[in-house]
C-alpha positions in Angstrom: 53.7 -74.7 86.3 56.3 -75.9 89.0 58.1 -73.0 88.5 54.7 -71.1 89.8 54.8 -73.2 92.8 58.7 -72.3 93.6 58.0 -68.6 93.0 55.0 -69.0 95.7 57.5 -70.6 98.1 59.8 -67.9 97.4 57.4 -65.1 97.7 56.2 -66.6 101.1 59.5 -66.7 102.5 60.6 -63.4 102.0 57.3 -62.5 103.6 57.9 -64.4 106.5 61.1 -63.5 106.9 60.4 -59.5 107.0 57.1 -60.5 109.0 57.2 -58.9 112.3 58.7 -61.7 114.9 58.7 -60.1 118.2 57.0 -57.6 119.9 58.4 -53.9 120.0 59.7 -53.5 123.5 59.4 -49.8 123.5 56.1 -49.9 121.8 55.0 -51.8 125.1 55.6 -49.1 126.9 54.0 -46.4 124.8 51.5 -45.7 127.1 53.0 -46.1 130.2 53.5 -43.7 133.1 57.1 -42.8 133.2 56.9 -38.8 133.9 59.5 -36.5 132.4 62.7 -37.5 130.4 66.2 -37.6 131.5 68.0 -39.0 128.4 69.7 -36.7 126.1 68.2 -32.8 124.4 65.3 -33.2 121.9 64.9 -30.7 119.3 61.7 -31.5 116.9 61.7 -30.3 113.4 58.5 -29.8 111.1 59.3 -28.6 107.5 55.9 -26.8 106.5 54.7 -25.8 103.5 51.4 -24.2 103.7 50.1 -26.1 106.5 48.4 -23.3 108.5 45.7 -25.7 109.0 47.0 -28.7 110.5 50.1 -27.2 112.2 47.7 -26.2 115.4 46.8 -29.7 116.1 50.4 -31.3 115.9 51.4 -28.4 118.2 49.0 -29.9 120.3 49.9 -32.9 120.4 53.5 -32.2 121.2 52.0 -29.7 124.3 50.8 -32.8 125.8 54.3 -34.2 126.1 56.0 -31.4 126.7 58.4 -32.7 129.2 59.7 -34.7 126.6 60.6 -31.9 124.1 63.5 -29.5 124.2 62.7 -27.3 121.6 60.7 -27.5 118.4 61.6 -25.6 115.1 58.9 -25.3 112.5 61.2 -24.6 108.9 58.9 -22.2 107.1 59.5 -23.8 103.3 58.2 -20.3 101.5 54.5 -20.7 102.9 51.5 -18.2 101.0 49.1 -19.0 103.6 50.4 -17.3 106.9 52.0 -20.8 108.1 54.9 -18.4 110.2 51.7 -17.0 111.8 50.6 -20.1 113.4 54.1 -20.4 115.5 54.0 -16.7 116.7 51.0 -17.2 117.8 51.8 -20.6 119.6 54.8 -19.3 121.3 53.1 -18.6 124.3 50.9 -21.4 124.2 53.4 -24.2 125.0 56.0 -24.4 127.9 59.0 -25.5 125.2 60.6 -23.3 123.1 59.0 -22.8 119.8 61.1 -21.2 117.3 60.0 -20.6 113.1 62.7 -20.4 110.6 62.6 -19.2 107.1 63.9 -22.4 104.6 67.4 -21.4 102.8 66.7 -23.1 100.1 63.7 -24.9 98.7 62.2 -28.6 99.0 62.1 -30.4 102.4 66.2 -31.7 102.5 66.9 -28.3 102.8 64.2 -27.2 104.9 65.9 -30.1 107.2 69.2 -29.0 106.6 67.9 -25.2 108.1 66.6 -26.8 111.1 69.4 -29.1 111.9 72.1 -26.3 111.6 69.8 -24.3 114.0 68.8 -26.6 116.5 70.3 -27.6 119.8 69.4 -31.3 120.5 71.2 -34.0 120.6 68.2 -36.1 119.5 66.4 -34.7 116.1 62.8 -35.5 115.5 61.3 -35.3 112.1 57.8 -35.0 111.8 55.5 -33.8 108.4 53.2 -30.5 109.4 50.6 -33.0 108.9 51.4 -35.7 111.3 50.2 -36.3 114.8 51.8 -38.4 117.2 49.6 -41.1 119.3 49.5 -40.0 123.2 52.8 -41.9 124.4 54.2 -42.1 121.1 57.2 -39.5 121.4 58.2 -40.9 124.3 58.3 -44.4 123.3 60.1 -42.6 120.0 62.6 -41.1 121.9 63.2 -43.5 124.7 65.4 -45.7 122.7 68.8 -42.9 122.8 69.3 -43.9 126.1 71.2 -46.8 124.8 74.8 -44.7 123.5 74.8 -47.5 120.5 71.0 -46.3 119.3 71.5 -43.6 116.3 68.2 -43.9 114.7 64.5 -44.7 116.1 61.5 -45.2 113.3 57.9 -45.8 114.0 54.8 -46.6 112.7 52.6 -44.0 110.4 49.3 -44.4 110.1 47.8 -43.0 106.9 44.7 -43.1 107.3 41.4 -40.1 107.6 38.3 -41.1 109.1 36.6 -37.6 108.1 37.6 -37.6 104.5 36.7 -41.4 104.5 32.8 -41.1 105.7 32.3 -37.9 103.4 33.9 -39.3 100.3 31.9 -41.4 97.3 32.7 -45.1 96.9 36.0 -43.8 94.7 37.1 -42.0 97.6 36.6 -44.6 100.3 38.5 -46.9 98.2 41.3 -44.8 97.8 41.6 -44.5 101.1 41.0 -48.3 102.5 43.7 -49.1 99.8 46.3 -46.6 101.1 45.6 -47.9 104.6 46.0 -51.3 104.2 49.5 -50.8 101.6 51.1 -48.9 103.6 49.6 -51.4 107.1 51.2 -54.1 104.8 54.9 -51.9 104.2 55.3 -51.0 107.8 54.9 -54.4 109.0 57.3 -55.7 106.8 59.5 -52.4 107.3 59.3 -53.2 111.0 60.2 -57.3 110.6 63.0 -56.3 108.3 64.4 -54.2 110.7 64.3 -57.1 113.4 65.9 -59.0 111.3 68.9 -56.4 110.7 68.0 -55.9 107.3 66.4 -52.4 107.2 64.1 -52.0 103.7 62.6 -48.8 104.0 61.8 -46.3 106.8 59.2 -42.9 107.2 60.3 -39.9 107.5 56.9 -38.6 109.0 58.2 -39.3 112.3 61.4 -40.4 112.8 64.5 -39.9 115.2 68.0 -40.2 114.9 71.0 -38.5 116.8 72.8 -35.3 114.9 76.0 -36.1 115.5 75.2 -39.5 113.7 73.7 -37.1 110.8 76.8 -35.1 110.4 78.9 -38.0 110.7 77.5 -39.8 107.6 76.9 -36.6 105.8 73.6 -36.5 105.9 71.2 -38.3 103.3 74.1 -37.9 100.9 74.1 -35.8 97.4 71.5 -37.8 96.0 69.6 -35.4 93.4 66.3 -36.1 94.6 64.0 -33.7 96.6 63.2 -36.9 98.5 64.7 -39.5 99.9 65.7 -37.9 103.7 64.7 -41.1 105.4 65.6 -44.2 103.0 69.1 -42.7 102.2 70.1 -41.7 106.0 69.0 -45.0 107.1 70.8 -46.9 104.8 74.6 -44.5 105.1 73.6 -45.1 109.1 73.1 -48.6 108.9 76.3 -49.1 106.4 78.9 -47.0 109.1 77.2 -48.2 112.6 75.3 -51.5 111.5 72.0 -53.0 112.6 72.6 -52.6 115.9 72.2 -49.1 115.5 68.9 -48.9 114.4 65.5 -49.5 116.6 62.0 -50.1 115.0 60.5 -48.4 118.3 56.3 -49.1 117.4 55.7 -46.1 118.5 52.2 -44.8 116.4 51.8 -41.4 114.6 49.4 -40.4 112.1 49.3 -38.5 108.9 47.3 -37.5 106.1 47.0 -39.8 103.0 46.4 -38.8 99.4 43.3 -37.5 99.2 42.7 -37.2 95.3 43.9 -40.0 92.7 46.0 -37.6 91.2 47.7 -36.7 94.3 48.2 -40.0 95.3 49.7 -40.5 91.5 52.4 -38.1 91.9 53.2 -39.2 95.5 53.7 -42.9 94.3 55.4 -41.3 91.7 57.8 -39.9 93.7 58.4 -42.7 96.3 59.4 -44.9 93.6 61.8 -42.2 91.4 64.2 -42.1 94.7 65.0 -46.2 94.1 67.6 -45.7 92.0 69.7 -44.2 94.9 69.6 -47.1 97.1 72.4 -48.6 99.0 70.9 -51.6 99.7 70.2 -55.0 97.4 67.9 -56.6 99.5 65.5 -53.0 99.1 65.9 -53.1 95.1 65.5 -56.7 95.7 62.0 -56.7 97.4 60.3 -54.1 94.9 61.3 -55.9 91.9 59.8 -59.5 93.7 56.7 -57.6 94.9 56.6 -56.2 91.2 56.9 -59.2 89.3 54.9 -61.1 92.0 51.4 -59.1 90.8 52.5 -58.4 87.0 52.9 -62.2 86.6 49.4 -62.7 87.3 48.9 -61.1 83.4 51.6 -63.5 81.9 50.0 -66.3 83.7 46.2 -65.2 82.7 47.9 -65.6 78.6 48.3 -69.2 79.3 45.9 -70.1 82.1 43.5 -68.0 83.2 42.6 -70.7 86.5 46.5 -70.3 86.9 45.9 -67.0 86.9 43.3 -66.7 89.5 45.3 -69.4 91.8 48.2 -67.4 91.9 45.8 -64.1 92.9 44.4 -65.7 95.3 47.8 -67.6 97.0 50.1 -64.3 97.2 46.2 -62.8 98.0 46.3 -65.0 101.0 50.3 -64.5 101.9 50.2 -60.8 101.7 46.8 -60.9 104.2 48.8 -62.4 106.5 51.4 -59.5 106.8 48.5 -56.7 106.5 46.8 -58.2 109.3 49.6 -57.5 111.4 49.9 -54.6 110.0 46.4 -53.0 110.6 47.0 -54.7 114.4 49.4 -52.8 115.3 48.7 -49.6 113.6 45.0 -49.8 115.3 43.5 -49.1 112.4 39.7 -50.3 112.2 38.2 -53.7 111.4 36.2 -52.7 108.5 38.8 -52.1 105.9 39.5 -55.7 106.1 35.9 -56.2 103.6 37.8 -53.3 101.3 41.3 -56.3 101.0 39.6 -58.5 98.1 38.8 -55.5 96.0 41.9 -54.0 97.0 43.9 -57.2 96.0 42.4 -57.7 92.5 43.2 -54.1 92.0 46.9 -54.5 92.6 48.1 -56.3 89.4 46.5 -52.9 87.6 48.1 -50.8 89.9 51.4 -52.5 89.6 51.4 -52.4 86.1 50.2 -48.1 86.0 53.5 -48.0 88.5 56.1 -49.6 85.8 55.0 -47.2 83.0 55.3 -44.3 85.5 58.7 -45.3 86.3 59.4 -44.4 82.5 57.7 -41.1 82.2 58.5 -37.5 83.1 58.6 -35.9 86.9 55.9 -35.4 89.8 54.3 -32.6 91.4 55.1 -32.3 95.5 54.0 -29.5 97.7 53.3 -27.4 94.5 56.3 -27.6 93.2 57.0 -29.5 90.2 60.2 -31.9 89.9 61.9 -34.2 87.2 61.9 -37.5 87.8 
């Protein structure tokens, strides 16, 4: 089993590497008091889809850092539940302008695309209708542009719903802890990678980048995928302006995570459909090691099962390691570190479910259904 042992140390490297290394400057100053904002326009941009609920409390939110904002646009993506409404009636509720457009076409990319046409900002913020910035975190989004050389700014997203999670059954709870500490575990290695000038992955939830950097690259490409508006632009930014150009900020929003199995399915689903569009090895590269990683633990059950259990418990151990930071810095609580054992001898399953998916048929999204 030497081979075992040199996969380990190979596992735990790349780990390490894409760890987080140094603290996020701007994140530092998330809170701090630095009134008003002198860098270049804003213009925030919420695709919405029937989001009537939460779209009140992310306007919120952004009213409470107001000075910040230019102008926000809310892309109405042919909403049935009176989603236009909810701006009209928040127009003279915030001191920014707030503007609703009807999408062009359908699918967020070209809700985007309506937006970005319209707006005025030299700086573009994309945010889900279902996120909501921490206090501090647009600025500490957003402060980055001063520096000409900066063309995009990412952040963490929290997915996490303390409501859902002290209603819900033991399923439920699960299926949130799990989703909490992933995605705690992807953002700390999206925001080490990035240090490291090797970008993996980025969130769209709340992101920044500059337009004229957008129209430059030509967007997220022609890609024929109704996803991909973050990954894709990151990559054709990071391929024409290099690393330099691109600031993990540690600024903290949250959003809303799958709240059904069957929801989170399809969203998995999706995520991992939009791979085959990559620009970048060492992306393609990490999903197939953190693949094979967990579906080895089956090979190696066939021929040891005490192998087996080793090996969950080492990349167990090494993947704890990067989730700790994780949670740390997305400030999410304590308690979910009890859900990591159940979680971790779940992930061979769940790794496994993933690959056959990857070979079936499309996903559902916003209630619209696509081919994979």
């Amino acid at each position: 089993m030497w081979w075992l042992l040199l996969w380990w140390a190979v596992y735990g490297y790349v780990l390490w590497r894409w760890r987080p290394h140094t603290a996020s400057t701007e994140a530092s100053e998330q809170g701090g008091n630095e009134e008003g904002y002198h860098g270049p326009q804003v213009s925030i941009l919420i695709p919405a889809r029937n989001e009537r609920e939460c779209l009140p409390e992310v306007l919120a939110a952004l009213k409470r850092e107001a000075s910040w904002v230019s102008e926000v646009i809310v892309i109405d993506d042919h909403s049935t539940d009176g989603t236009a409404e909810v701006v009209r009636e928040w127009r003279e509720e915030v001191p920014f302008s707030l503007r609703c457009l009807r999408n062009e076409g359908a699918g967020k990319k070209a809700a985007l695309l309506t937006g970005i046409r319209a707006c005025r900002g030299e700086v573009i913020v994309t945010m889900d209708a279902d996120t909501i910035p921490e206090p501090g975190a647009l600025r500490a989004l957003i402060r980055p542009f001063r520096r000409a050389s900066v063309q995009m700014s990412a952040a963490y997203v929290r997915f996490w719903d303390e409501k859902a999670y002290e209603r819900g059954m033991l399923d439920k709870r699960f299926l949130l802890a799990f989703q909490a500490l992933e995605m705690a575990g992807f953002l700390a290695l999206t925001e080490g990678s990035w240090q490291r000038g090797e970008p993996i992955t980025v969130n769209g939830a709340f992101l920044a980048y500059r337009k004229q950097a957008f129209e430059a690259v030509g967007g997220w490409g022609d890609a024929p995928h109704p996803g991909g508006d973050d990954e894709l632009l990151m990559q054709r930014l990071y391929e024409r302006y290099g690393a330099e150009a691109l600031v993990f900020s540690g600024a903290v929003a949250q959003t809303r995570p799958a709240l059904s199995w069957q929801t989170f399915w399809h969203q998995r689903r999706r995520w991992l459909s939009k791979q085959r569009y990559y620009l970048f090895f060492w992306t393609r590269a990490g999903l197939v090691l953190l693949g094979l990683t967990h579906f080895l633990f089956w090979l190696i059950g066939l021929i040891s099962p005490s192998w087996a259990l080793a090996h969950l418990c080492v990349t167990g151990a090494l993947q704890a390691w990067v989730i700790g930071a994780g949670l740390q810095k997305l400030r999410l609580p304590s308690f979910l570190r009890f859900w990591y054992p159940l979680a971790q001898v779940w992930y061979p399953v769940y790794v496994v479910i993933l690959g056959i998916m990857l070979w079936r048929g499309g996903f559902w999204w916003r209630g619209r259904w696509y081919e994979g």
